[in-house]
C-alpha positions in Angstrom: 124.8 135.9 100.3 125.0 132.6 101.4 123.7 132.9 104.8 120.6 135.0 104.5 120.3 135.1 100.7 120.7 138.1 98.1 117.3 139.1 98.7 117.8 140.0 102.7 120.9 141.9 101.3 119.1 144.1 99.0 116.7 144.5 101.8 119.2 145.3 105.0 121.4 148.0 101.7 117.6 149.6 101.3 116.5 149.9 105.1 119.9 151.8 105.6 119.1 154.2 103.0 115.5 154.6 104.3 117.3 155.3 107.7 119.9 157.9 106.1 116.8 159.8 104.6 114.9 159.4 108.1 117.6 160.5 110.0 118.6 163.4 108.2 114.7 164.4 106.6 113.3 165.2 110.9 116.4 168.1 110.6 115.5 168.9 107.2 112.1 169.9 108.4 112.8 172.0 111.3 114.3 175.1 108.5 110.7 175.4 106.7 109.0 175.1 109.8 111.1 177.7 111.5 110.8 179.8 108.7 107.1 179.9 108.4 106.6 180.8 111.8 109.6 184.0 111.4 107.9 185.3 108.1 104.5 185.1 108.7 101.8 185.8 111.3 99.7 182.9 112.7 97.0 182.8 115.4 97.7 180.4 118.4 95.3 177.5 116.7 97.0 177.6 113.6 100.5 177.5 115.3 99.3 174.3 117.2 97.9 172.4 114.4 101.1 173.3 112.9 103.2 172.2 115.6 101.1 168.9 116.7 101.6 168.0 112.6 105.7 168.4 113.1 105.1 166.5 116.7 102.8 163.7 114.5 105.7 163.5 111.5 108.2 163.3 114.4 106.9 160.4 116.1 106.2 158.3 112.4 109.9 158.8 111.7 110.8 157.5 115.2 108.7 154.3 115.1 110.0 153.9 111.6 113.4 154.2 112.6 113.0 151.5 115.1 111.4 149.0 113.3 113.9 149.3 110.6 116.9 149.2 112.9 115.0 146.5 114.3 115.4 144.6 111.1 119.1 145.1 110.8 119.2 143.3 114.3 117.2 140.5 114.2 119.0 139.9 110.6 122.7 140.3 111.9 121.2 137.8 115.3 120.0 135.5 112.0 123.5 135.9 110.5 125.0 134.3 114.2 122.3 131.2 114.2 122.7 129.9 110.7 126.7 130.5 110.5 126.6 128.5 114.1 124.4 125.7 113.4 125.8 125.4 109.5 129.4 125.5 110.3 128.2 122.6 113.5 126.5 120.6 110.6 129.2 120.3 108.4 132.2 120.3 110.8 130.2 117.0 111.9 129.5 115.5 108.6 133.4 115.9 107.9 135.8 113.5 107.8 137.2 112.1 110.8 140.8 113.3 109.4 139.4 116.9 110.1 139.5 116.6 113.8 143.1 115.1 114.0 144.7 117.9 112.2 141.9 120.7 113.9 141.3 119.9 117.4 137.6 119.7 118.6 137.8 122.6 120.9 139.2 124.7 117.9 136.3 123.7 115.7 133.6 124.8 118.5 135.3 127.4 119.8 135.1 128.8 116.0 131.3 127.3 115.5 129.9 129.7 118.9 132.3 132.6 118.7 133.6 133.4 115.7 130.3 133.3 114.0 128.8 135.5 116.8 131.8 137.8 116.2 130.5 137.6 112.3 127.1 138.8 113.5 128.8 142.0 115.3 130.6 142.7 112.3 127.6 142.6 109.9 126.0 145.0 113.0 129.1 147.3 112.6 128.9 146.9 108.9 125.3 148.2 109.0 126.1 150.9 111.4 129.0 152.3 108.9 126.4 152.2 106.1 124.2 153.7 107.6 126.3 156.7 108.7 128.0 156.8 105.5 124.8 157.2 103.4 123.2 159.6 106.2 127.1 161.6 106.3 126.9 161.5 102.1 123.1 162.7 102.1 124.4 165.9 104.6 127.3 166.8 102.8 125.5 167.1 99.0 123.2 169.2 101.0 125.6 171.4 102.3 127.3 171.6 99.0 124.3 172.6 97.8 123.5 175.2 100.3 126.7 175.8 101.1 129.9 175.4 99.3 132.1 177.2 101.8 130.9 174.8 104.4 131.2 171.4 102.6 135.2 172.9 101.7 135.6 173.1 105.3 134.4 169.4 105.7 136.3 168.3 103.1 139.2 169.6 104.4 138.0 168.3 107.5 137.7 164.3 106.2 140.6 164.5 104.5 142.9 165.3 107.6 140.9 163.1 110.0 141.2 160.3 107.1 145.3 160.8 107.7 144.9 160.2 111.5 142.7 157.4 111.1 144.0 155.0 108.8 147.0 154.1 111.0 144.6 154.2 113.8 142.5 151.0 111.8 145.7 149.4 110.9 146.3 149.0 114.7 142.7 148.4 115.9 143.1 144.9 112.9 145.7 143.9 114.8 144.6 143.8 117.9 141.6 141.6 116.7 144.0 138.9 114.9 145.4 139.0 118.5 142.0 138.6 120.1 140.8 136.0 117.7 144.0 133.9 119.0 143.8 134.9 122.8 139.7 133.4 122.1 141.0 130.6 121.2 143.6 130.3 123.5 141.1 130.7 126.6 138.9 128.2 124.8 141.3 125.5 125.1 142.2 126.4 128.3 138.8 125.7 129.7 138.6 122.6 127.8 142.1 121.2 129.4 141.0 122.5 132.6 138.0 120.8 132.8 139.2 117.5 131.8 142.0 117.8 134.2 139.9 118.6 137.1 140.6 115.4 139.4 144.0 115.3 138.5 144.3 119.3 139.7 142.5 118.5 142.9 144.5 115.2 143.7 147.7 116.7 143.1 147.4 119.9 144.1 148.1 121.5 140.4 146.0 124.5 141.5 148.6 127.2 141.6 149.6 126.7 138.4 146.5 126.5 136.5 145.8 129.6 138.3 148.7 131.4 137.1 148.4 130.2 133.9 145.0 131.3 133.7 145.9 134.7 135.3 147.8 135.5 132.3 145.3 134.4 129.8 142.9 136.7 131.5 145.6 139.2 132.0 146.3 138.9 127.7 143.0 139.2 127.0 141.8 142.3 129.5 144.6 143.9 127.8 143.6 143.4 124.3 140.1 144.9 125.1 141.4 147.6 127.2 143.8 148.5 124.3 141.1 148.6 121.4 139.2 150.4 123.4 141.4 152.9 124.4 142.5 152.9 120.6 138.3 153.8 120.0 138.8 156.7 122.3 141.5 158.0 120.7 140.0 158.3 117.4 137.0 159.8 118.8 138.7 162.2 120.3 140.7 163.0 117.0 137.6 163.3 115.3 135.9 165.2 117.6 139.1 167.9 118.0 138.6 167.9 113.7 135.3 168.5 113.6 135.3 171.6 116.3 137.9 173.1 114.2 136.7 172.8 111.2 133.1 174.3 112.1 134.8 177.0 113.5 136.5 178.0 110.6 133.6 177.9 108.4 131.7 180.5 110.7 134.6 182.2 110.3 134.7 182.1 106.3 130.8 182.2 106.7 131.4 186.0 108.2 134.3 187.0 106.2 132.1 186.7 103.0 130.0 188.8 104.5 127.0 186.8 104.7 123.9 188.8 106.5 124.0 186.5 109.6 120.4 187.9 110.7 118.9 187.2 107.2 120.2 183.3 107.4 119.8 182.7 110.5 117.1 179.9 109.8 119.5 178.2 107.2 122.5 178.6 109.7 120.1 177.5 112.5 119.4 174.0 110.4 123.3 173.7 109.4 124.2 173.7 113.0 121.6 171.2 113.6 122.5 169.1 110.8 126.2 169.6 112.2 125.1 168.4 115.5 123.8 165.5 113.9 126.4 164.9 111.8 129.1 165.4 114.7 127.7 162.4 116.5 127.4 160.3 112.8 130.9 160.7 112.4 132.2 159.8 115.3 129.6 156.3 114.9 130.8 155.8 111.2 134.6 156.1 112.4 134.2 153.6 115.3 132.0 151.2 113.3 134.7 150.7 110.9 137.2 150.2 113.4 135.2 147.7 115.9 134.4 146.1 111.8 138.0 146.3 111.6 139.0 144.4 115.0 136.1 141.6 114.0 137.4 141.1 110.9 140.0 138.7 111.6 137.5 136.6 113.3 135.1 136.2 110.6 138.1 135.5 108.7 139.1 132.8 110.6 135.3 131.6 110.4 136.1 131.4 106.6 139.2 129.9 106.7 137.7 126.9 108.6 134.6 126.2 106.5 136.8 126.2 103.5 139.1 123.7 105.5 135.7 121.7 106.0 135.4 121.5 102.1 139.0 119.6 102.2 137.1 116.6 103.9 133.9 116.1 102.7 132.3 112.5 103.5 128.6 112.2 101.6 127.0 109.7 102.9 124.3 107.6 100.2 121.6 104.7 100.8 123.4 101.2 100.2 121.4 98.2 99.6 123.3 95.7 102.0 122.0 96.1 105.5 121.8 94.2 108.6 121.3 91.7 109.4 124.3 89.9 107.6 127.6 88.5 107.8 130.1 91.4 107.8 133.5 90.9 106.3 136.6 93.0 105.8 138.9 91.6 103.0 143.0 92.8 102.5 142.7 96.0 104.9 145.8 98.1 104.7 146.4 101.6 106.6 149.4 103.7 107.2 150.2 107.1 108.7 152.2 108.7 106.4 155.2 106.5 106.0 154.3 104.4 108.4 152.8 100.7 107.9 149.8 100.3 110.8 147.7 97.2 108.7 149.0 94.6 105.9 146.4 92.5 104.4 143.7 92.2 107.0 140.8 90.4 107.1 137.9 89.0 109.2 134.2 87.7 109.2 131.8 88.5 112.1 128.3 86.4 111.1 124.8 88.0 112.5 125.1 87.2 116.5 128.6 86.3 117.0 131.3 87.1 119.4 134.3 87.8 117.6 137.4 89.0 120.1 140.8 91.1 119.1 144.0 90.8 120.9 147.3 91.8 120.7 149.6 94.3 122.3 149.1 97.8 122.7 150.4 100.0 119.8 149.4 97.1 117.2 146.5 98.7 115.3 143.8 97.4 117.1 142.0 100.8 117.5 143.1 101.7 113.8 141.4 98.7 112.8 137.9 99.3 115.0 138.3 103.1 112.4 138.6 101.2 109.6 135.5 98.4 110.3 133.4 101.2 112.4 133.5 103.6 108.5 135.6 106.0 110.5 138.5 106.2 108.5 139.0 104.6 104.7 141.6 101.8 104.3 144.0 102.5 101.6 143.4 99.3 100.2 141.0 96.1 100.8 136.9 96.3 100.7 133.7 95.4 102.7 131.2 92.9 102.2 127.9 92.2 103.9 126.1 89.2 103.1 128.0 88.6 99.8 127.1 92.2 99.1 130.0 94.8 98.6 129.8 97.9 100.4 131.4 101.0 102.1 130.9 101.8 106.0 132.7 104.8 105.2 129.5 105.7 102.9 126.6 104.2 103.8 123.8 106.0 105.7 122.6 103.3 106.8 125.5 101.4 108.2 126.1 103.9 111.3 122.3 103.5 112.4 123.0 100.0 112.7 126.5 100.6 114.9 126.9 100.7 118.7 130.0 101.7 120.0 131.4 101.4 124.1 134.6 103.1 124.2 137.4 102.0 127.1 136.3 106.3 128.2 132.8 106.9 129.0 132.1 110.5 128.1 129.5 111.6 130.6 127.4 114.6 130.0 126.0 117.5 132.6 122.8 116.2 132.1 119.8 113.6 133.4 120.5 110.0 133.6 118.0 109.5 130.9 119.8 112.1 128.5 123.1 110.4 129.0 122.1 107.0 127.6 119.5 108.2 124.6 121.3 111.7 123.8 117.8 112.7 123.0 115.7 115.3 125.2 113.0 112.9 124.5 114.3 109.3 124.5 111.9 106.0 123.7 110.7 104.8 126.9 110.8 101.2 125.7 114.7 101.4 124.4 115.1 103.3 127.5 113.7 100.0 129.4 115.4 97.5 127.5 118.9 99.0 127.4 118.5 99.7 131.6 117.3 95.6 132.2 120.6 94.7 129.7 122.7 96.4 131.8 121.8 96.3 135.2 121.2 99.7 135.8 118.0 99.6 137.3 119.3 98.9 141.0 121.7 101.6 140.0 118.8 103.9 139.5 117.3 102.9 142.5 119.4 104.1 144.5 119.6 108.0 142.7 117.4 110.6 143.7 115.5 111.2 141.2 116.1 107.9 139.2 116.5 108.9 135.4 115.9 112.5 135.6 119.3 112.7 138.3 121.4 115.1 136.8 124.9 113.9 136.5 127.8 116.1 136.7 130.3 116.7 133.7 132.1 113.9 133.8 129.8 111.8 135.9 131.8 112.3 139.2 130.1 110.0 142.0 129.6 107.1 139.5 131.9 104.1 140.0 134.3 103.1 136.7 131.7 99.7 136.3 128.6 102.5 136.5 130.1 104.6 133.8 130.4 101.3 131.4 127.4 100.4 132.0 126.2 103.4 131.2 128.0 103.6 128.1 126.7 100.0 127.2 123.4 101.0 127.6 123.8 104.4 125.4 124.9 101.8 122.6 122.1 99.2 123.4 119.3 102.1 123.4 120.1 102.3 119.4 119.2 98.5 118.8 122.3 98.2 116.9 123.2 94.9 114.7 127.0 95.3 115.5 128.3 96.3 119.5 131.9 97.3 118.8 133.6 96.7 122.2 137.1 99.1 122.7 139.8 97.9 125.4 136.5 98.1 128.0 138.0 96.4 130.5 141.1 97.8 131.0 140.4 100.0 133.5 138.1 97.8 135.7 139.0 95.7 139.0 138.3 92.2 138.0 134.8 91.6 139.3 133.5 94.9 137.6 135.5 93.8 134.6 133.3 90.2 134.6 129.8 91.5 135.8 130.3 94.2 132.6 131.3 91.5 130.2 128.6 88.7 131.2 126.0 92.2 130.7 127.4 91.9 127.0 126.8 88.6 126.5 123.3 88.3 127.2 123.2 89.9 123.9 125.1 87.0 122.4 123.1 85.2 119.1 121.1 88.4 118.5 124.1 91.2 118.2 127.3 90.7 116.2 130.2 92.0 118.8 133.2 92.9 117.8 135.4 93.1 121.3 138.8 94.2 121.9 141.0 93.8 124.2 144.3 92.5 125.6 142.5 90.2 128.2 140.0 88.0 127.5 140.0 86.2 130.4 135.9 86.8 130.9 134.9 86.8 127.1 134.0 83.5 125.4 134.7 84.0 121.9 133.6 82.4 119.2 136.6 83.2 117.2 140.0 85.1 118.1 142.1 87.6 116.0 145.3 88.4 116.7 146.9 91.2 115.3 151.1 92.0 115.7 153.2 94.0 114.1 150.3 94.7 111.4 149.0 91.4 110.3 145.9 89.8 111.7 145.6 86.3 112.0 142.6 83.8 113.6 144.1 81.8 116.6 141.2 80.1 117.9 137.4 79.5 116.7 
């Protein structure tokens, strides 16, 4: 309902009706056709028009068929894009709290397949509809015709119904197993991509291997088992059904029936048991594939009502940029714990404003708290006098740029890597390249900005890679550079030629800079935060 609205529904319930009636009505026709060419004479012209008019039905009902099947697809392929991109959308406009208690890899491991699981399941969903209307449509008929007949296929759904429940108890656990063994490969590929170097320079191959062996192992099992579970209920039904039209030839005789005089009707009954053969076997193992998707769509649920549990709705503030930004009493804990007591600072427009203190202070807690990533549990903003919420604003994070100590490089073009856009702004593209020294950098790749870097930006030196992450946060012309341990992982003339990029930036852009060595920043004022409290130590 949400997805595709209660209009498509009403639509996708009707097409499988038309397909029931479609399926079942080219069988219906054969037994008057049949029976006009037994009772009566025709010449050869009159038998053709009659016959190319059957061939001419035949051939409507196909392409109708088609085109409504066709429907049910491209709505259940419809289903897969808006549950991806919605779940995507508000997984991102969550809370930051979300992805510390759900890891990222869960949440997009759950945005791709879980909701392309969800459009199988509507598929198999569709599929037992369909069946069931065409299977309910056969046997009224039959009753009708019939009533030996449909006794026999009562009996008949009653004593595969007996086999087959257990049968779809089992096939539901194996897809709770397979939405976890997903999941499990997911993170898996995630670890072992991030790990890569530290595989190859250790020699950690063997047992990533082996642990990926029996991942893969798990998981071939899982399928091989629900499908072998499939097979087994086919061939239960199938055994039913054989048995069961057997016996009603037999009761079909032993009422003594004229089998010459009904041979047209028995002709279309074994047609319409033909067809119905193959819809029960389709209706049984749609439910059961429904059945081993089921838990995956679940999950899919699950998740989007975790989402709810952190909503963050951004609104337009009036304070803006540019503007002296002050935090005032900022207090934090995790649970029990005391991370912030009653801090404060002031960064004015332009400034260079440094943080120091040991590692495991807070500093990065604070840079959350500043940044509108996480809310303080007491204190409050103000910009120019103004008061205000980074955790609300929408306009606050356009003015933000943010260089993290870890570059995250992306298997794509140079260009890509710094705007994130598949069509950046040529002049922010410029101006962040000249700011950063990148150009001679660029000079010497292949194909300058279009180079493709690899995941992870192997072949670029750990001064390139800041660079490059300074330039991603330039490109946005923000107001306020927040700066995080940058440094620390640089050799000392990397670390300076990085820093001195920064300053060049110095009177225009507020920076906020932390570190535990400041030996190549010139502050204008120092912070110093220990055990909680921030204090100023120098201006």
């Amino acid at each position: 309902k949400e997805i595709i609205g209660i209009k498509s529904i009403f639509k996708v319930v009707l097409s499988s009706l038309l397909l029931s009636i479609l399926e079942l009505g080219g069988l219906v026709l054969i037994l008057p056709f049949i029976q006009l060419m037994t009772k009566y004479n025709y010449d050869k012209y009159q038998l053709i028009i009659f016959s190319f008019g059957l061939i001419l039905i035949f051939a409507i009902r196909g392409f109708a068929i088609n085109r409504l099947i066709r429907y049910q697809l491209f709505t259940s392929s419809k289903i897969h894009s808006i549950a991806s991109s919605n779940f995507l959308v508000e997984a991102l406009s969550s809370r930051y709290q979300l992805f510390l208690k759900h890891s990222a890899t869960k949440i997009s491991a759950i945005s791709y397949t879980n909701s392309f699981q969800a459009s199988l399941t509507f598929q198999y969903l569709m599929q037992s509809i369909n069946e069931g209307l065409l299977l309910i449509i056969v046997f009224f008929g039959i009753l009708v015709t019939s009533p030996v007949i449909f006794l026999g296929l009562v009996f008949f759904m009653l004593i595969t119904l007996s086999i087959v429940a257990p049968i779809s108890q089992k096939v539901a656990s194996l897809g709770r197993r397979k939405n976890q063994l997903d999941l499990g490969r997911h993170r898996f590929s995630y670890a072992m991509a991030s790990a890569i170097r530290d595989i190859k320079i250790m020699g950690l191959e063997l047992p990533f291997s082996r642990r990926n062996k029996e991942l893969v192992h798990n998981y071939a099992g899982n399928v091989a088992e629900h499908l072998s579970t499939i097979a087994l209920q086919r061939t239960v039904v199938e055994t039913s059904l054989a048995c069961v039209t057997v016996l009603a030839f037999i009761l079909f005789t032993w009422t003594g029936e004229d089998i010459n005089q009904s041979a047209p009707t028995l002709i279309t009954l074994a047609l319409i048991a033909v067809r119905a053969a193959p819809a029960i076997q389709r209706f049984a193992s749609a439910y059961s594939n429904f059945q081993y998707s089921l838990p995956m769509v679940e999950a899919l649920i699950d998740m989007r009502k975790e989402l709810t549990k952190f909503p963050q709705k951004r609104i337009p503030q009036e304070p803006d940029f540019p503007g002296t930004y002050r935090a005032l009493g900022l207090c934090f804990s995790y649970g029990s714990k005391q991370v912030l007591k009653d801090c404060s600072l002031s960064i004015k427009q332009g400034e260079v404003v440094s943080i120091i203190g040991p590692s495991g202070s807070g500093k990065s807690t604070l840079l959350d708290l500043l940044s509108g990533l996480q809310i303080p549990e007491a204190g409050r903003f103000v910009l120019d006098d103004n008061d205000f919420s980074p955790f609300i604003s929408s306009t606050f994070p356009l003015r933000v740029g943010y260089v993290p100590q870890s570059i995250a490089i992306l298997d794509d073009t140079v260009a890509f890597n710094i705007a994130l856009d598949k069509n950046p702004d040529i002049a922010r593209l410029t101006e962040a390249l000249k700011a950063t020294t990148l150009r001679a950098v660029l000079d010497e790749m292949p194909d300058g900005l279009n180079t493709k870097l690899g995941e992870g930006g192997f072949g670029l030196s750990g001064g390139q890679r800041q660079r490059l992450g300074i330039a991603r946060a330039l490109y946005r012309r923000p107001s306020l550079l927040i700066l995080d341990e940058i440094t620390s992982s640089l050799d000392e003339a990397t670390a300076e030629a990085v820093v001195n990029s920064i300053l060049l930036k110095r009177g225009e852009v507020s920076i906020l800079y932390v570190s535990h060595d400041m030996r190549f920043l010139k502050a204008d004022k120092t912070y110093r935060l220990e055990k909680g409290s921030l204090n100023l130590v120098t201006t």
